[in-house]
Steps between C-alpha positions, in 0.01 A plus 500: 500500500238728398482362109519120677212572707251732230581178233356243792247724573419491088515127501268475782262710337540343160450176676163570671350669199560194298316308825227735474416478132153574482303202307174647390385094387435179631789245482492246210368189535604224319255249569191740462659557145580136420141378657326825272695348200358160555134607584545662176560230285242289628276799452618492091422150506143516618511805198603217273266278597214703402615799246269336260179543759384276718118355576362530882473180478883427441522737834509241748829331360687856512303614864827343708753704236290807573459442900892399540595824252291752721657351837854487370450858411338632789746329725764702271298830558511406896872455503603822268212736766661377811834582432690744663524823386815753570422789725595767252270370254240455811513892545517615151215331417311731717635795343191660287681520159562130563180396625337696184716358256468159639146535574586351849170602659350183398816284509806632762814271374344508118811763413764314710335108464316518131509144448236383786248723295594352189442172612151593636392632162612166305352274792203650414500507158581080510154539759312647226608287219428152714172614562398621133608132424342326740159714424539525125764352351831748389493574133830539316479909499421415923780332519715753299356796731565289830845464369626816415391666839677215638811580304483893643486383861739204488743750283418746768618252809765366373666841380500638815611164668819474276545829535621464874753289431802762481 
């Protein structure tokens, strides 16, 4: 009786640890991945369009690529930052070693929820490159610049976002 009741008492126990498995990331989501992963290639093909430099003249046929890039993303950036984050990674993140590391002063979720950051950084960087053109035209080493800090951040986002599919 005694060994029936200590092995329920094990499977109980067994049962609510596995319940209680601490997730220290958000869940994975699909459609912020697939909708990243089209943004993206849209975002190569404006790169196309103008890796050989582009006049500010020629801006004003690309200003609707640039305008429906920097939404798309930024409506990416929205969805990734207001997505629910686990309570254990909610109070680790306000552990010091944690918050030095992740340099969480400035950014809370940056450690636990990288990707809205990431997405910030390349929104920008498209920001910076449509203005350039529109002022000045983008020469071809611009456009090379532009494009490899876009490949960091893009990398960057979509790393982590695969990532959470386990």
């Amino acid at each position: 009786m005694i060994v029936i009741a200590r092995n329920a008492l094990l499977a109980v126990i067994a049962l609510l640890l596995s319940a209680c498995m601490a997730s220290l990331a958000p869940q994975y989501d699909q459609s912020l991945v697939e909708n990243l992963t089209a943004a993206n290639e849209d975002a190569l093909t404006l790169f196309a369009l103008i890796e050989d430099g582009s006049t500010k003249e020629d801006f004003a046929r690309l200003e609707y690529r640039y305008a429906s890039l920097i939404g798309r993303f930024d409506a990416l950036r929205q969805r990734a930052s207001t997505r629910y984050i686990p309570p254990m990674a909610s109070r680790l993140k306000e552990l010091s070693i944690v918050r030095n590391f992740c340099n969480s002063e400035s950014d809370p979720n940056g450690c636990v929820n990288a990707s809205p950051a990431s997405l910030a950084e390349l929104i920008a960087t498209l920001k910076r490159m449509r203005t350039l053109h529109r002022q000045a035209g983008l020469d071809p080493g611009a456009v090379i610049a532009f494009r490899n800090r876009y490949d960091i951040q893009i990398d960057q986002a979509l790393t982590v976002e695969n990532a959470l599919k386990r």
